[in-house]
C-alpha positions in Angstrom: 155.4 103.9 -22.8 156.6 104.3 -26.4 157.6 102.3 -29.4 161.1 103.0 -30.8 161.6 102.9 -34.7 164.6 103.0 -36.2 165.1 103.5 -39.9 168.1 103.5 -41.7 170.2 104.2 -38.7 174.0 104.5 -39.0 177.1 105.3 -37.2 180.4 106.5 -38.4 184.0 107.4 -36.9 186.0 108.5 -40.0 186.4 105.8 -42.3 185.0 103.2 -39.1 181.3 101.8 -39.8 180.2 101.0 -36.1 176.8 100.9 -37.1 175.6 99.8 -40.4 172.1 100.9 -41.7 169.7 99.7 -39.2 166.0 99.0 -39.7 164.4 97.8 -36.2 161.7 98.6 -34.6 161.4 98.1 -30.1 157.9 97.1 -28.8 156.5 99.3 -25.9 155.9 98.5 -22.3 158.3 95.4 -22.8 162.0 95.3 -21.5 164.3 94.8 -25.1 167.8 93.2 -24.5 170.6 94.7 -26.6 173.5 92.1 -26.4 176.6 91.4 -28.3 180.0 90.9 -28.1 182.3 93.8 -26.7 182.6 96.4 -29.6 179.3 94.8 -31.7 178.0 98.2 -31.4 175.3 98.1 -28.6 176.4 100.9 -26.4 176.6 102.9 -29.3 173.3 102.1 -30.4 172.2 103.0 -26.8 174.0 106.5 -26.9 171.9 107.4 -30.3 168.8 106.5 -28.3 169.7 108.4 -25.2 170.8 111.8 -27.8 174.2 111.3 -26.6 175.7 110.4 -29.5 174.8 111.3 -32.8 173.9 109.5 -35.4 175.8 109.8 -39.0 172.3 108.9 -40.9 169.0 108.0 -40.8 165.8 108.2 -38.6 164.9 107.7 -34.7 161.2 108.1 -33.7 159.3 107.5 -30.2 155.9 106.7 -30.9 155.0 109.5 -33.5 157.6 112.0 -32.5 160.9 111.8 -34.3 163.9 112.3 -32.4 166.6 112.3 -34.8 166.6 112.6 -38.7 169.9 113.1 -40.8 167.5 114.7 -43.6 165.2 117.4 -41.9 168.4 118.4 -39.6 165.8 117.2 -36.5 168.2 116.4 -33.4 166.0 116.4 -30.0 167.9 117.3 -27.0 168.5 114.0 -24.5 166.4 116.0 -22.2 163.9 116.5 -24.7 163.6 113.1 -25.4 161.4 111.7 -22.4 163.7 109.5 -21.3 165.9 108.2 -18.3 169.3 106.4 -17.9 170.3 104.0 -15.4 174.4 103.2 -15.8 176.9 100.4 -14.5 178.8 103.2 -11.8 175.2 104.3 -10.2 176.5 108.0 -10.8 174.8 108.9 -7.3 176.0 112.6 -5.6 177.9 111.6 -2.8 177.0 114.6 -0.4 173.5 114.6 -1.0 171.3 111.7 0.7 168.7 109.0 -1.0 166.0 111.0 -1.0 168.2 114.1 -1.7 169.6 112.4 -5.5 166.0 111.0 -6.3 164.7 115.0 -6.0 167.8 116.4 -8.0 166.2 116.5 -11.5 162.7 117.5 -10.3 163.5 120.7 -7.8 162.7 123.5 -10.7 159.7 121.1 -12.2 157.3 120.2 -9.2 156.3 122.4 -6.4 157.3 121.5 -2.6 154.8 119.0 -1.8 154.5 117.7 -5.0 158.3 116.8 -4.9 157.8 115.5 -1.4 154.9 113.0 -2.6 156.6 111.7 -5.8 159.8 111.0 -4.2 158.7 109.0 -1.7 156.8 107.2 -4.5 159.6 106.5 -6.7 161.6 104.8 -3.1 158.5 103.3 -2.1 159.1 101.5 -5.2 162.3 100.1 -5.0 161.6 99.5 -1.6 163.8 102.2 0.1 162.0 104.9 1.6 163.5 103.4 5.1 166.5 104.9 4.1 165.9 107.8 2.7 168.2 110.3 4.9 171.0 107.7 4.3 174.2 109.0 1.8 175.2 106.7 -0.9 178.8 105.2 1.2 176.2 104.3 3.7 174.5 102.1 1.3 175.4 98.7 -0.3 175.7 98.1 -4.0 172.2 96.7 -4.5 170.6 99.6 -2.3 172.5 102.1 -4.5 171.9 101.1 -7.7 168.0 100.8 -6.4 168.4 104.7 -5.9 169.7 104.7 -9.0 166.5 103.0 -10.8 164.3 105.2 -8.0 165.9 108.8 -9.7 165.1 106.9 -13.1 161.2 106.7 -12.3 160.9 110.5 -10.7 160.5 111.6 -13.6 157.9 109.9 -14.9 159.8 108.9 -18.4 158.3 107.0 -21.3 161.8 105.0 -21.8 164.2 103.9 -19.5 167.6 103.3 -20.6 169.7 100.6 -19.0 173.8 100.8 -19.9 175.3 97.6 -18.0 173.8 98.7 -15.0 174.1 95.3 -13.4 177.4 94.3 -14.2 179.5 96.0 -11.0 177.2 94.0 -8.7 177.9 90.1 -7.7 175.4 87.2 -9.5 172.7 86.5 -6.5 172.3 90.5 -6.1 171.9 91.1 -10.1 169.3 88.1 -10.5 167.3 89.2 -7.6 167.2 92.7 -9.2 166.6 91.8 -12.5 163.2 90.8 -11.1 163.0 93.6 -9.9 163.5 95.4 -12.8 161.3 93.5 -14.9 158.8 94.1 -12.0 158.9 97.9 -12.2 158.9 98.3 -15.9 156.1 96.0 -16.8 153.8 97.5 -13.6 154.6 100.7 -14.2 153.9 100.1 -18.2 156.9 101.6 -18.9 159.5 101.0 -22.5 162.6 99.8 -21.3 166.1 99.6 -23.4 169.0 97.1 -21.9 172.6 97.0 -22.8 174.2 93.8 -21.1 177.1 91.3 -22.2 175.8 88.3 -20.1 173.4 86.3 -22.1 172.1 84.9 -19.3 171.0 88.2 -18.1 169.3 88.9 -21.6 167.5 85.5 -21.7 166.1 86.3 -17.9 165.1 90.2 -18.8 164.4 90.7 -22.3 161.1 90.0 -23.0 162.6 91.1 -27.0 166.1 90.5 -27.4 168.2 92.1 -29.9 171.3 90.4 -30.8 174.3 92.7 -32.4 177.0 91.6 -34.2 179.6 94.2 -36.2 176.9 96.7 -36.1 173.6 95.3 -37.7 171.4 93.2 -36.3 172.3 88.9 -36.2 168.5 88.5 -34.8 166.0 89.9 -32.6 163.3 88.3 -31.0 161.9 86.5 -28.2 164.3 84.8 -25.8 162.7 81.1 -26.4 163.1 82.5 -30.1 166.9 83.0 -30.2 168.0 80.2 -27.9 165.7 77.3 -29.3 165.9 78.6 -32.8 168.7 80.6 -34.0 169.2 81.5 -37.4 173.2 81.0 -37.7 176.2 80.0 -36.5 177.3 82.8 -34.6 173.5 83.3 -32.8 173.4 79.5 -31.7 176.9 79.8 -29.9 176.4 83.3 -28.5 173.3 82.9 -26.8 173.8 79.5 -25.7 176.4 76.6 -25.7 176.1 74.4 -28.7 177.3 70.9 -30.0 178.2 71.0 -33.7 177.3 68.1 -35.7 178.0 70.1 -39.2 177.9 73.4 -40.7 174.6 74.2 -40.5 173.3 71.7 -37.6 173.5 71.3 -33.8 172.2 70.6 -30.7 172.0 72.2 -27.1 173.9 70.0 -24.4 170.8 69.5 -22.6 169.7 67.6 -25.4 172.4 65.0 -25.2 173.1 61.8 -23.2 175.2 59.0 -22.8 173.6 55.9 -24.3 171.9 53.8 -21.1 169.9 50.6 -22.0 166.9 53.2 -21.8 168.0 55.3 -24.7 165.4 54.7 -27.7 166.1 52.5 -30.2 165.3 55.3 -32.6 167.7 58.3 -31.2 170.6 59.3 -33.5 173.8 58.5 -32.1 177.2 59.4 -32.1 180.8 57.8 -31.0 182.7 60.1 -29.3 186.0 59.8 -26.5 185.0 61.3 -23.2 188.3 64.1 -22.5 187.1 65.2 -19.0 184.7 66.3 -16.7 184.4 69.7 -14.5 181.7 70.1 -11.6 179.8 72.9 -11.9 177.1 72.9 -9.3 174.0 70.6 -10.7 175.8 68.8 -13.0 179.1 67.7 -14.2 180.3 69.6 -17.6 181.7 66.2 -19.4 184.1 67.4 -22.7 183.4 64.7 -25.6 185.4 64.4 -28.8 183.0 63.7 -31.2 185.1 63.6 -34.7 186.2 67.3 -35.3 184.2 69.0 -32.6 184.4 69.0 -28.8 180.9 68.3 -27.4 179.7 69.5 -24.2 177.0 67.1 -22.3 175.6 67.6 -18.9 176.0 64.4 -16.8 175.5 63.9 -12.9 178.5 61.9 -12.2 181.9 62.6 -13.4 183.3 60.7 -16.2 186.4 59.1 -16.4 188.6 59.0 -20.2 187.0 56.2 -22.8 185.1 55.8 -26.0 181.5 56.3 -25.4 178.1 56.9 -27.3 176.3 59.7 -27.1 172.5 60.3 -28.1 170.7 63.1 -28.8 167.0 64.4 -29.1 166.1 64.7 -32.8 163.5 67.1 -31.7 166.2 69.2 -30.1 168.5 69.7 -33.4 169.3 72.9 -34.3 169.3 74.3 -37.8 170.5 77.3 -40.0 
């Protein structure tokens, strides 16, 4: 377990700021999301962590121990740093079997039995140490990248590191192992760190979410935080899908209904010119002109073209 600080943290390609100065500091034994739009600056952010990039400025400490600082010329070693990575390709030694890739890193750190009895803790762990003599093409996706998370564990680090490590595998396989990830790390009391793209994925994992955007932070948080009350434009529509009703307010399109003879008297309302409707599994997606904006509103029938009113829950609206 271990609490990341960052102070003052930047990132520079020649005349490029990818990372402006950053002041954040990562609770320990939780799971933080790092999400953002492709290029926002996350990965990088990840790679300063990890030791495998290096920062242009500022501070990185775990816990008490600094890991990086521009001014005292301090640059811990990745392998130094307590830490293990779990990426998107597995990275998994094809001629060596499951039990063979969890053991890799430990063989000149832990005597015979030692090795023996912590490897088949780590598999026991992700549920694998049936198929431990098994090589990697002998495995499915899920199983590999669960060897994957089992090498990340050996070791016995104080922060995982997680770099899209979900992304190759299909939607039912990455929910059911993102509780299983959430499982590991908060039994284990470990620190984990989680690149992803998917804002679903964030809002499921994170227990503290991180939002990036053009290299500093648009808002960190709680999940319920960010979704129910984000702090501006851009954080309302990326973590969620939103119904402009100006420039600074909106609403979620669960929060909106067609107008029914049991719609309260009291519920702001809105005209709007129903464009279409798309089914996508619960509900229908129905697309609503409503003046300059296209609202989204979740019905459970389709809904053919005509004017309409649309109500909304004024305890729902959305500020910044």
């Amino acid at each position: 377990m271990v609490a990341i600080k960052l102070t003052n943290l930047t990132k520079r390609y020649r005349d490029t700021e990818v990372i402006a100065p950053l002041n954040l500091t990562l609770p320990d034994q939780q799971i933080t999301a790092l999400i953002g739009p492709s290029g926002s600056g996350k990965s990088t952010l990840l790679n300063m962590l990890a030791g495998l990039t290096q920062p242009t400025s500022g501070q990185i400490s775990f816990d008490q121990q600094v890991v990086f600082d521009s001014q005292q010329n301090v640059n811990v070693s990745p392998a130094n740093r307590g830490l293990a990575m779990v990426f998107q390709d597995f990275a998994l030694w094809p001629h060596m079997t499951v039990a063979q890739n969890v053991a890799f890193a430990l063989e000149t750190k832990l005597s015979s039995a030692e090795l023996t009895e912590r490897v088949a803790w780590a598999l026991d762990q992700v549920g694998l140490n049936d198929l431990r003599d098994r090589y990697p093409r002998e495995l499915s996706g899920g199983q590999q990248q669960r060897v994957a998370l089992a090498r990340a564990i050996a070791v016995k680090p104080k922060l995982i590191l997680f770099d899209e490590a979900l992304s190759a595998l299909d939607p039912q396989l990455r929910a059911s192992l993102q509780g299983e990830i959430s499982n590991l790390i908060h039994d284990n009391h470990l620190t984990a760190v989680f690149v992803t793209h998917d804002r679903q994925e964030a809002l499921r994992i994170g227990d503290h979410v991180v939002l990036i955007h053009d290299g500093a932070v648009a808002q960190s948080g709680r999940a319920t935080e960010l979704y129910q009350h984000p702090q501006s434009a851009f954080a309302a529509s990326f973590i969620g899908p939103v119904n402009e009703i100006d420039a600074h307010t909106a609403v979620r399109p669960e929060h909106v209904q067609l107008v029914t003879n049991l719609t309260p008297a009291d519920a702001p309302r809105f005209s709007g010119q129903i464009l279409s409707s798309a089914f996508i599994g619960d509900h229908f997606d129905t697309l609503i002109q409503v003046g300059d904006h296209q609202w989204h509103v979740n019905t459970l029938t389709p809904c053919q073209p005509a004017p309409t009113q649309l109500a909304v829950d004024s305890e729902q609206l959305i500020t910044y």
